[in-house]
NUVEXVO-63971 format. One record per residue (C-alpha): z, x, y; residue number from 1; residue in three letters. Coordinates in pm, 1 decimal, decimal comma, padded with zeros to 6 digits. Each point is the difference from the previous one (the first is absolute). Layout:
N
        c3        c1        c2  num  residuo
         Z         X         Y  NUM      Ala
...
***
This chain:
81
        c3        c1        c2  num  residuo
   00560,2  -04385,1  -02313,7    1      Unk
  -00171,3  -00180,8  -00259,6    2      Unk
  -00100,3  -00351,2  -00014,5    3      Unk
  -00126,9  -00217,0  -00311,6    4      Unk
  -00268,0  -00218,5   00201,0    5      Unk
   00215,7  -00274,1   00022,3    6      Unk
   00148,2  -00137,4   00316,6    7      Unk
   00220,4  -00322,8   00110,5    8      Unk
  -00069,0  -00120,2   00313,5    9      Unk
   00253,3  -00229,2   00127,6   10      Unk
  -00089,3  -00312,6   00184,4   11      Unk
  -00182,1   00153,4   00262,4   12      Unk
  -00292,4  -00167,4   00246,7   13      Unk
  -00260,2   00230,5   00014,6   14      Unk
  -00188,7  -00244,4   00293,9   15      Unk
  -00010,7   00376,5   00179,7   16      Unk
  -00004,9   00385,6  -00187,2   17      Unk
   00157,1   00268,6   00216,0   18      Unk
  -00127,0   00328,7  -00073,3   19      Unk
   00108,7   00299,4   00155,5   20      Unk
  -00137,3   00385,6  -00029,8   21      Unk
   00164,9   00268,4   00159,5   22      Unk
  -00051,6   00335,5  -00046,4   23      Unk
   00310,4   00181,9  -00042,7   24      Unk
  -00035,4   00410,1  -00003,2   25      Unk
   00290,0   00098,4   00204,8   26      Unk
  -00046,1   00411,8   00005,1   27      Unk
   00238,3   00064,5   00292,6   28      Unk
   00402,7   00022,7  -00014,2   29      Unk
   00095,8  -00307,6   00073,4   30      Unk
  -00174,8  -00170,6  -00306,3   31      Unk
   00248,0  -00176,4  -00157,1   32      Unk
   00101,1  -00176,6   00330,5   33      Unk
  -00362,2  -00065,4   00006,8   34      Unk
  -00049,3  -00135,6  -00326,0   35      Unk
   00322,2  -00189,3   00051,0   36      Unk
  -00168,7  -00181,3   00328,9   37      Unk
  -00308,0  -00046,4  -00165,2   38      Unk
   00186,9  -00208,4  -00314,9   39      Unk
   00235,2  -00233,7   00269,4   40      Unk
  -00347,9  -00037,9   00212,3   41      Unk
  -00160,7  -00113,2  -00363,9   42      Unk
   00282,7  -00244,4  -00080,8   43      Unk
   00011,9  -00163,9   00351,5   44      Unk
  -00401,9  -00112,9  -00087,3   45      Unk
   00093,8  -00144,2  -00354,2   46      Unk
  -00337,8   00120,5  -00136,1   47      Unk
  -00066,1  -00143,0  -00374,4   48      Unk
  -00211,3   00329,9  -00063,5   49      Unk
   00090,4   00331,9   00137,9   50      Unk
  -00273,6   00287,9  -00001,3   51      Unk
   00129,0   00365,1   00078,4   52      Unk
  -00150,2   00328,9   00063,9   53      Unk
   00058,5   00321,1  -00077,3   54      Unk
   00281,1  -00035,0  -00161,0   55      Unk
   00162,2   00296,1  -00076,4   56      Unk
   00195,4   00069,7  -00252,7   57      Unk
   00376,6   00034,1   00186,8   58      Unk
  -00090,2  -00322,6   00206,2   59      Unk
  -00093,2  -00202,1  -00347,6   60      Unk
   00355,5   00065,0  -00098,8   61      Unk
   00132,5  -00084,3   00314,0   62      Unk
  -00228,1  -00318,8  -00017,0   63      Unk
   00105,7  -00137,5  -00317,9   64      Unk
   00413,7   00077,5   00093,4   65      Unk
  -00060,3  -00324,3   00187,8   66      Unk
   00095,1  -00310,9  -00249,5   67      Unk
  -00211,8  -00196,1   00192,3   68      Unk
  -00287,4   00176,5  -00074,5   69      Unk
   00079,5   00013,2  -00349,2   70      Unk
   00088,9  -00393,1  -00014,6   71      Unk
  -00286,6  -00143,3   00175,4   72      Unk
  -00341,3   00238,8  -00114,6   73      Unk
  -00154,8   00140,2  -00284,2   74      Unk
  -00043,2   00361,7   00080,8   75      Unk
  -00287,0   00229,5  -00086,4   76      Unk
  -00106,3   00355,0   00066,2   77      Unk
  -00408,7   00110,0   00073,6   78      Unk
  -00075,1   00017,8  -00384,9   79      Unk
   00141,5  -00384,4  -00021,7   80      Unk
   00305,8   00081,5  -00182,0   81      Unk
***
């Protein structure tokens, strides 16, 4: 996903920043349900900036399936694409 730079914030107080990092390599069998916990667990906090980890390439996809990702942060890879 590319982005131009740019970005709209709507009127949001920032009086507090939530930031939350997770690391998210799921190797076993049951990583989609997982991943899938890990994402509802990550909206319930409401984080304004979401780190991940090990992010492989099946679970990026799965990731950015979720519109609310895609609505509410700028996404980037390791090379800051």
């Amino acid at each position: 996903m590319e982005h131009d730079g740019s970005l709209e914030l709507p009127n949001v107080r920032l009086d507090r920043l939530r930031i939350v990092s997770w690391n998210v390599f799921f190797a076993d069998g049951y990583w989609i349900r997982r991943l899938h916990a890990a994402l509802c667990e990550l909206r319930a906090l409401d984080p304004h900036v979401i780190c991940l980890q090990e992010v492989m390439p099946r679970s990026l996809n799965h990731i950015l399936a979720h519109a609310w990702i895609r609505n509410n942060f700028v996404v980037s890879d390791g090379s800051g694409k």
